[in-house]
C-alpha positions as CSV (number, residue, x, y, z in Angstrom):
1,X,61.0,159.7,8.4
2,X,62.7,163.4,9.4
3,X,63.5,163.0,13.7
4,X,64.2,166.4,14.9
5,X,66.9,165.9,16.9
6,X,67.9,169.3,18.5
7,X,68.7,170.3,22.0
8,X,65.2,170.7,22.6
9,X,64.6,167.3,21.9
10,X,66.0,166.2,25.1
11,X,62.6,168.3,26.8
12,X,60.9,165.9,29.5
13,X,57.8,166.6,28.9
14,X,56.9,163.4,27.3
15,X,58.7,160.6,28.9
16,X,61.5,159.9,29.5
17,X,62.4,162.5,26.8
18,X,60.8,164.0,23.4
19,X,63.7,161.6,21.8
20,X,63.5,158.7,23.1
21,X,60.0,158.5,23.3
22,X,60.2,158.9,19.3
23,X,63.1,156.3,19.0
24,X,60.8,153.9,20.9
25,X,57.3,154.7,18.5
26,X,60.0,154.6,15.5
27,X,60.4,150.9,15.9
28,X,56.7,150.2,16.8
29,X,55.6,152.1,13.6
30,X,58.1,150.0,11.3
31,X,56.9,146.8,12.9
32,X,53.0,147.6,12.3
33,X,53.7,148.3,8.3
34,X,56.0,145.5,7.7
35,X,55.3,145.9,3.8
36,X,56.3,149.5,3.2
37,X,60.0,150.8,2.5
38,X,61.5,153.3,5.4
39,X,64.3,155.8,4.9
40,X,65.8,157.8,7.9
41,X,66.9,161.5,8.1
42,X,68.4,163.5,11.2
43,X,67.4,166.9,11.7
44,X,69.1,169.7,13.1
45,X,70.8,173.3,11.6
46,X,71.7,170.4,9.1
47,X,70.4,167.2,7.8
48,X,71.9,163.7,7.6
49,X,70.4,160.9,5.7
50,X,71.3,157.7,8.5
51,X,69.1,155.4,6.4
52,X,67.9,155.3,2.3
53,X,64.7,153.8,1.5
54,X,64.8,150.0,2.3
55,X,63.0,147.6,2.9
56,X,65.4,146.4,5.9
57,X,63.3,147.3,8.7
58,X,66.0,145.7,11.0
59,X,68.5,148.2,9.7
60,X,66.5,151.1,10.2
61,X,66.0,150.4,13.9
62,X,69.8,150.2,14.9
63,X,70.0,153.7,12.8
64,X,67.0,154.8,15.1
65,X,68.7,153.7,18.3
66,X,71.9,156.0,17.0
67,X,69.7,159.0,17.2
68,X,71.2,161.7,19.9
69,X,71.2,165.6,20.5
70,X,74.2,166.4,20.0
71,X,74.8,165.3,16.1
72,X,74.8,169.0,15.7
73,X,77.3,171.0,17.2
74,X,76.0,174.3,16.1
75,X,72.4,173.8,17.8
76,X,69.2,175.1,16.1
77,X,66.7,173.6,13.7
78,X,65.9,174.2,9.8
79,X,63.2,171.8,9.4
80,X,62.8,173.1,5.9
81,X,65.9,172.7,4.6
82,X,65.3,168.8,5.7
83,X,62.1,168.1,4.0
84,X,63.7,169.6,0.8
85,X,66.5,167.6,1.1
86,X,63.5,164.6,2.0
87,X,61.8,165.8,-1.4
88,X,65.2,165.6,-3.4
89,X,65.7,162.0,-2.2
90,X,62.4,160.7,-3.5
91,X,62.5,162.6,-6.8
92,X,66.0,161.2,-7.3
93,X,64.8,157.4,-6.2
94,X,62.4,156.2,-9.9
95,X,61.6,153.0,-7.8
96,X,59.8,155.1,-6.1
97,X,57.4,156.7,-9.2
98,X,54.7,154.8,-8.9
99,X,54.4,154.4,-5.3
100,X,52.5,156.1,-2.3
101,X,54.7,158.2,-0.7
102,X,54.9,160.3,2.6
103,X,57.5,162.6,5.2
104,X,56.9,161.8,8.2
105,X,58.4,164.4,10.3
106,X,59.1,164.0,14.1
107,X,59.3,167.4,15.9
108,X,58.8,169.7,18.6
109,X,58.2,172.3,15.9
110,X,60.3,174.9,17.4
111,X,62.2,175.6,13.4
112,X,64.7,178.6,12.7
113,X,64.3,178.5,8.9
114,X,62.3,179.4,6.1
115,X,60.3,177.6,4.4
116,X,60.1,177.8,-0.3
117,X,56.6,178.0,-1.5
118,X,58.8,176.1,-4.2
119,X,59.0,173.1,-1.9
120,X,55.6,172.9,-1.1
121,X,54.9,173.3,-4.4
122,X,57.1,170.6,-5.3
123,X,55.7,168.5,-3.0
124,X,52.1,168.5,-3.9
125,X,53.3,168.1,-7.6
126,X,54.9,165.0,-7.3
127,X,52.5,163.0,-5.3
128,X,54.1,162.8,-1.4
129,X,51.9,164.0,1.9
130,X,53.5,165.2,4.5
131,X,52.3,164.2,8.1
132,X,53.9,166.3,10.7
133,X,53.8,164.5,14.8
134,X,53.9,167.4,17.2
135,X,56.4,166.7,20.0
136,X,56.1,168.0,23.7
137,X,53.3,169.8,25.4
138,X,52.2,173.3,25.7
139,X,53.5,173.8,29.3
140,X,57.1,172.5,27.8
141,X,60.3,171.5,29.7
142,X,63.2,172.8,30.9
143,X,66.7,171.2,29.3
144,X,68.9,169.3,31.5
145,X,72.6,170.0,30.9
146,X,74.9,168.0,32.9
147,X,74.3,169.4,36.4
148,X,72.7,172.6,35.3
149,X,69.7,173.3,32.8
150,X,70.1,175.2,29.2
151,X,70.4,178.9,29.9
152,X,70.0,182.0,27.1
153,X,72.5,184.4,26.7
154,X,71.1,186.2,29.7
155,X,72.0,183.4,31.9
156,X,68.0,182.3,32.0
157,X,66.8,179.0,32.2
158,X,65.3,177.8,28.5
159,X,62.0,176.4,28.5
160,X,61.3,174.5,25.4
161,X,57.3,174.3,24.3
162,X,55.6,172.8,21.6
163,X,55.1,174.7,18.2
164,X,51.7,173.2,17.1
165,X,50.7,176.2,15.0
166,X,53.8,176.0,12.6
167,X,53.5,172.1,12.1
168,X,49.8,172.5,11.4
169,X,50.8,175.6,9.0
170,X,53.1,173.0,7.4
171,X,50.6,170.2,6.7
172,X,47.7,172.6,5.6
173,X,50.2,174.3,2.7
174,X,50.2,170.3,1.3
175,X,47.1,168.8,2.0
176,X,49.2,166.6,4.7
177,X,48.1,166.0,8.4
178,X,49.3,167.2,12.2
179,X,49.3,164.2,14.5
180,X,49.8,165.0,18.4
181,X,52.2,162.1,19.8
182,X,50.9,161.4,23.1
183,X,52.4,159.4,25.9
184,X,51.6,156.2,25.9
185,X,51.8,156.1,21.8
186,X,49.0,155.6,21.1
187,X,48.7,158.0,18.3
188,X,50.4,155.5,16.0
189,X,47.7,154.0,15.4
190,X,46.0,156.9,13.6
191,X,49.4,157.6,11.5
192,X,49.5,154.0,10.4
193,X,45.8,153.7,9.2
194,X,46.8,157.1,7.3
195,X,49.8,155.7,5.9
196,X,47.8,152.4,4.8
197,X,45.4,154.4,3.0
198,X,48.2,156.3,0.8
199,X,47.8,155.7,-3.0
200,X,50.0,155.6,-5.6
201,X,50.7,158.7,-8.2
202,X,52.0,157.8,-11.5
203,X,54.1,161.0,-12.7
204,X,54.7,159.6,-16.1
205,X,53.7,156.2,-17.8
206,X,54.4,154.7,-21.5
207,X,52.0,152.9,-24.0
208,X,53.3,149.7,-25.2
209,X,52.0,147.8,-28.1
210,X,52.2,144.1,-27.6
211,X,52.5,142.0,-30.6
212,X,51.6,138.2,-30.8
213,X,51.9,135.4,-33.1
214,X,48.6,133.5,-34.7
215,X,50.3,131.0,-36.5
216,X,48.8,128.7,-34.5
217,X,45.3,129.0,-35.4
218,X,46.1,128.1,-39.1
219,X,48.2,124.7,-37.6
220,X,45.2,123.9,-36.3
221,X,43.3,124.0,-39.2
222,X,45.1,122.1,-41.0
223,X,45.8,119.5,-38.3
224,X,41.8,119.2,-38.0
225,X,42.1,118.8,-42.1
226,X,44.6,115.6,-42.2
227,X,43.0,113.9,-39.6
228,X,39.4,114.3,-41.2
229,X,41.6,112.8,-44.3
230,X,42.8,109.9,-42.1
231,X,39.6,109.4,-41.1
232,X,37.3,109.2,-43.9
233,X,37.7,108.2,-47.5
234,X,35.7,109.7,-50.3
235,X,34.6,107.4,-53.1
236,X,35.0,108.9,-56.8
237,X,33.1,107.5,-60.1
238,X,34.2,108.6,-63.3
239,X,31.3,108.7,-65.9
């Protein structure tokens, strides 16, 4: 899971921010697959991996409830760069070969960064869907900064919208999906049944020949044998 957590994240458009609305759905969503494995990145200008795979759902909460804006002093967002460095962590993970995988990336979709055809190639080749939530609302927020509100260099107030077009550009370029998040969460119930219905890729697999011994159909034979010669006697006559 990739949680955009830049400025704009702090946006009250969906209550009682972008973030912590996420945090909260974070937790539901790990409870309602209890099965699957979870990993945990931050997203920003840079990426930070909070949490590896694992299975440790309780873990991966108290990294979720760590989440906050400023991780990032430069501000910004390169959403690419972060599902690269997503891509990189499951290619490097071989526990992870023959299972379903999936990004699931948190964001407003506002994104400063370029995005490889390389990656999204490299995605689609090694089996993982991408599933992008769209964060905010069209008629966006304002950002509150202490007492003020997050101004531009020309001293204007920022308003902070929702980028659906570039998460549904992503998801279309590797046959993933755009979910909206809504508020009262109840698009996680959609992203679940997706994520249920993942299947597994193998990438590479091995014959093996498997050898066994027969011995023991011969033992029986001759076991059956003796005991017939227990059993019976055979009378002779010599002429």
């Amino acid at each position: 899971m990739l949680v955009d957590v830049s400025k704009s994240m702090d946006a009250s458009d969906i209550s009682p921010t972008r973030l912590e609305r996420i945090k909260y759905d974070i937790r539901q969503l790990t409870d309602s697959l209890a099965a699957d494995r979870f990993g945990l990145m931050a997203v920003a200008d840079e990426s930070f991996v909070l949490s590896p795979l694992t299975a440790d759902h309780d873990a991966v909460k108290r990294f979720t409830l760590d989440l906050q804006t400023n991780v990032s002093p430069v501000g910004g967002t390169n959403l690419c760069i972060a599902l690269d460095g997503a891509l990189q962590k499951f290619t490097g993970d071989r526990s992870t070969r023959q299972s379903s995988k999936a990004i699931v990336l948190f964001s407003d979709g506002e994104n400063f960064g370029p995005c490889s055809q390389n990656m999204v190639r490299r995605l689609k080749a090694f089996g993982i869907t991408l599933f992008t939530v769209g964060v905010g609302t069209e008629g966006g927020s304002t950002i509150r900064q202490g007492n003020d509100f997050v101004r531009d260099n020309r001293g204007q107030i920022v308003r902070t919208r929702l980028d659906r077009s570039f998460l549904q550009r992503l998801v279309s370029a590797t046959n993933g999906k755009y979910i909206e998040a809504d508020a009262n969460s109840a698009y996680l119930t959609e992203l679940a049944g997706q994520l249920r219905t993942l299947r597994g890729q193998v990438v590479d697999q091995q014959r093996v020949a498997v050898t066994t011994n027969k011995y023991y159909y011969f033992l029986a034979a001759a076991l059956a044998l003796i005991i017939f010669d227990l059993l019976f006697t055979l009378r002779t006559f010599r002429l």
